[in-house]
Every structure is written in C-alpha cells, then in structure tokens.
N, C-alpha and C positions, 0 to 999 in steps of 0.2 A: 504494500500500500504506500502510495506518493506521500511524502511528505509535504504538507501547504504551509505556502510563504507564513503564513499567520502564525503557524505553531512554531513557525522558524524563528520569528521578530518575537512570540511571546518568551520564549524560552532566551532569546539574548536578553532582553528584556528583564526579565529576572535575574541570570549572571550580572548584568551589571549592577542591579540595586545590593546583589551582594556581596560584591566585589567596593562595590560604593561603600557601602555600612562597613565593610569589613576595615577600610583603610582609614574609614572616618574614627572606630573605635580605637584601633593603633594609634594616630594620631594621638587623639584623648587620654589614651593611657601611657605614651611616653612624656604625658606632663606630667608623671610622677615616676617613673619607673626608666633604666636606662637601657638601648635599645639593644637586645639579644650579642646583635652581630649586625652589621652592616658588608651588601655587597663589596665595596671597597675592600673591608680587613677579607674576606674571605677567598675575592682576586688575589689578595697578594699572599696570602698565605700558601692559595691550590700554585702561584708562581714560586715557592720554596721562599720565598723573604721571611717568613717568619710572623710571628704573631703577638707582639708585646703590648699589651693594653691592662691598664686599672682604673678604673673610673671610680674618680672620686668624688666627694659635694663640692656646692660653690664654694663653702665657708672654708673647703681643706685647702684652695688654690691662693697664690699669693695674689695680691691686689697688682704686684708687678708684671705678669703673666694675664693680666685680664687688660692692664694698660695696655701694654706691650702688640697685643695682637690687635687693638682698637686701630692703634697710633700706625700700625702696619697696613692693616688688610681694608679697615671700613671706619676713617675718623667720625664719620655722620652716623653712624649705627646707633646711638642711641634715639636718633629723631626720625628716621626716616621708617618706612612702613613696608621695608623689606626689599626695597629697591634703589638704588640711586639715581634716580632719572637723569642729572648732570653727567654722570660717567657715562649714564646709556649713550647719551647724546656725542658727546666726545669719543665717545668708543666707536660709535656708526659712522662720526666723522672722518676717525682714522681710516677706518676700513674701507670706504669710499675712496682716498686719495691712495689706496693699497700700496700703504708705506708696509715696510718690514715685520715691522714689531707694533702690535694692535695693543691698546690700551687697554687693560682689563676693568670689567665693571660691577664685577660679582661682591656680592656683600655679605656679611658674616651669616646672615639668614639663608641667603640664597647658598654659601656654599656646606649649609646643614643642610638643608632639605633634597641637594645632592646627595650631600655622604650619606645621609643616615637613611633615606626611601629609594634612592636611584641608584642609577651605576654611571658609571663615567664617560664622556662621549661629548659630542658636540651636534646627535642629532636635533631637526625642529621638536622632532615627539617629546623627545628626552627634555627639551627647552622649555616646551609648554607645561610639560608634569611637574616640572621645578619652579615655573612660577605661580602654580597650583598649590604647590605641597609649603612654598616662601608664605602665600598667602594665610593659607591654613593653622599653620606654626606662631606667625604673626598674632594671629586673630587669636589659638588657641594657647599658647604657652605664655607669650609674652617676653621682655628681653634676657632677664636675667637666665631665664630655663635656657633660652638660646644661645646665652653663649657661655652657658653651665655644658649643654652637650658639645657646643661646637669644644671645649676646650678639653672634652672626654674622648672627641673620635677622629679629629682632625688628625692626617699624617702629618708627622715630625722627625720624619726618620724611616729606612729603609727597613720594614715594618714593623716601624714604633708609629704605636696610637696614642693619643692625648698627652698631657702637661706631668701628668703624675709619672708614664713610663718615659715617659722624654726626660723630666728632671734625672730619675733615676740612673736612667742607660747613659747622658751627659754629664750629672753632676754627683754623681753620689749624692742626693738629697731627696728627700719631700717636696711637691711641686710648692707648699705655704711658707718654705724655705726661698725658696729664687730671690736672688737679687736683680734689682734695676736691668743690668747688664745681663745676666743669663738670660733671661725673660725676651727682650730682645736678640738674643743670638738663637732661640728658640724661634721665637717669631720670623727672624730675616729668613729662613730657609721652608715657611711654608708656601712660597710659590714654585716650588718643585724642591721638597723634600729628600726625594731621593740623591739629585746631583748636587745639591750646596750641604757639605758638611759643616757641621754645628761644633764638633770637639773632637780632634782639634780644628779649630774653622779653617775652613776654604777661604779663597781667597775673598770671593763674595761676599760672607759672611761679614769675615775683617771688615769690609769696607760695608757694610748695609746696616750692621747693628749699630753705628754711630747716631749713621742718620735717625732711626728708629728711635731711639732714646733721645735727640732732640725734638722728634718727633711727639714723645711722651710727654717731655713736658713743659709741649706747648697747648695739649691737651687735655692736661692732666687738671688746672683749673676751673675748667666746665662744669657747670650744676648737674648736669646731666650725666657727663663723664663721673661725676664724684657718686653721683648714686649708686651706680650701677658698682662703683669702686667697694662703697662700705656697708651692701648690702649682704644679704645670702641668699639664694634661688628661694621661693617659698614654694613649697610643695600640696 
C-alpha cells in the first residue's frame, strides 16, 4: 500500500516538534547542569589529541581569566544581545574587498552555542543553527552562565578544554589562582589553540599577551565589565 504525501508531512511533522522540544529542554537544562560532552572534545579526542577537561563554577575561576578572554575575544559582551552587529558589518566589508585575512566577528555567545550544540564548519546550515542556539542561550541562560560555560569548554590547548585544565596543564595551579598575565597568555592562543603555544609561549603569544593585558585594563573599569567581574553564575 502507497504511502500518501499526508502521512509523509504528518509524520515529519511530529519529528520535528520532537526534535524541537527535545533541544528546547537541553537548552533549559544546561542552565544548571554542564554539558555531557561537546562534538568539539569528542573530534578531537576520536583525532588521538587527547581529552583534558574539569569544569569548574564561576566563583572557582579567577576574575583574571574572565577579564582576560573579555578584553581578547568580545570587549562589548556584556551589552550586546549575542551579536556584534559593528564587527558583522566590518567583517562583510573585508570580505567584499577579499583582502587576505577577514576580520573575525564571533562573540563569546556565538562561539558557545558552536562548541557546546554544533560542530565546527563554516556551512550556511551550521551559521543559521548558531545564531538560533546565540539567541536561545541569550534569552535562556543569560551572561554570567555564558561565559561560566564558554570558560569550561573553550579549546586552550591541543586537547585541553577550559581554564581549570588549561591552568593546570600550563601552570601548575587552580584556574582562581591565575595571574593578570597567565590569564592573558591563556587567552592570546584561543584563536587557534592548537598552533600558538601558551608554555613555553610561541612567538605569538610573547607578542599578543601584552596587548591583551593592556587591553584588560582598559576594560576593566566598566560597570558592566565589573559585574560580571564580582559576581558568581547563579544557578
């Protein structure tokens, strides 16, 4: 017996509302709970890099380590609503005049709802579900949880996950230990993790953590910046 369009459309039709609810609840429940595993660590794991990750609370991480990747990755991250529209715009501009090296415009939100829901890529699909999942995270968690996870799953290292195995595997410490300075030489090497080494620093490094730290603390006196500084995620 034929199968009819209708029982076709009913039946996707329902996969998606469950598939809908199912991601909607995930969502909802990593505002309190941290996320299994991310495709990310488990690319690089099934690639032999290894697997080093502790996720810790906000309150365990230094205030230097939360500056630090501000001042680096997304200065406007406390104000903006999970996009930086000025970098969009300047980002499209470069790529238009397809100079070499395109201005990156991803922001501490946008590159959580990569790591933690997506996989890595530069398809539209992949671009649309990220600024679905930015929105969602936005609307649902809020800042602190954001960049409570981004500083748990974020690569730091050639398969070192977050601040806590980063301090570790680089400093022999506790991430609520870092200094000024480590914090930033952490942070210079998350736009490709893998090829700028952190300890003993590359040559990259040497030269990006400076800036980064002046960067700090030109930042660091913001009403906004200062919250998010001396608060703790609430759960």
């Amino acid at each position: 017996m034929a199968v009819s369009l209708q029982s076709i459309f009913t039946t996707l039709k329902k996969l998606f509302y469950v598939i809908f609810i199912g991601q909607l609840a995930y969502i909802i429940l990593l505002r309190w709970i941290d996320p299994p595993i991310t495709l990310t660590q488990l690319t690089n794991w099934a690639e032999g890099n290894g697997l080093k990750r502790d996720y810790i609370s906000y309150a365990e991480m230094s205030p230097n380590i939360k500056l630090a990747v501000m001042a680096s990755e997304d200065q406007l991250f406390p104000n903006h609503n999970g996009f930086d529209v000025e970098s969009i715009k300047k980002a499209l501009k470069e790529k238009d005049k397809k100079r070499k090296r395109v201005r990156g415009a991803s922001t501490i939100s946008q590159q959580v709802a990569k790591n933690v829901f997506l996989w890595q890529g530069r398809s539209w699909v992949r671009k649309g579900l990220e600024v679905y999942f930015t929105f969602m995270i936005e609307l649902i968690w809020g800042k602190e949880r954001i960049l409570e996870v981004y500083l748990n799953v974020a690569e730091m290292g050639k398969g070192i996950f977050g601040v806590e195995a980063a301090a570790k595997s680089y400093f022999k410490k506790q991430a609520i230990k870092l200094t000024r300075a480590e914090a930033a030489m952490i942070a210079a090497c998350l736009p490709s993790p893998k090829r700028y080494r952190v300890q003993p620093p590359s040559n990259y490094i040497s030269r990006r953590y400076p800036q980064i730290m002046v960067q700090m603390n030109n930042i660091e006196p913001d009403e906004d910046i200062q919250k998010l500084l001396q608060t703790s995620a609430k759960r």
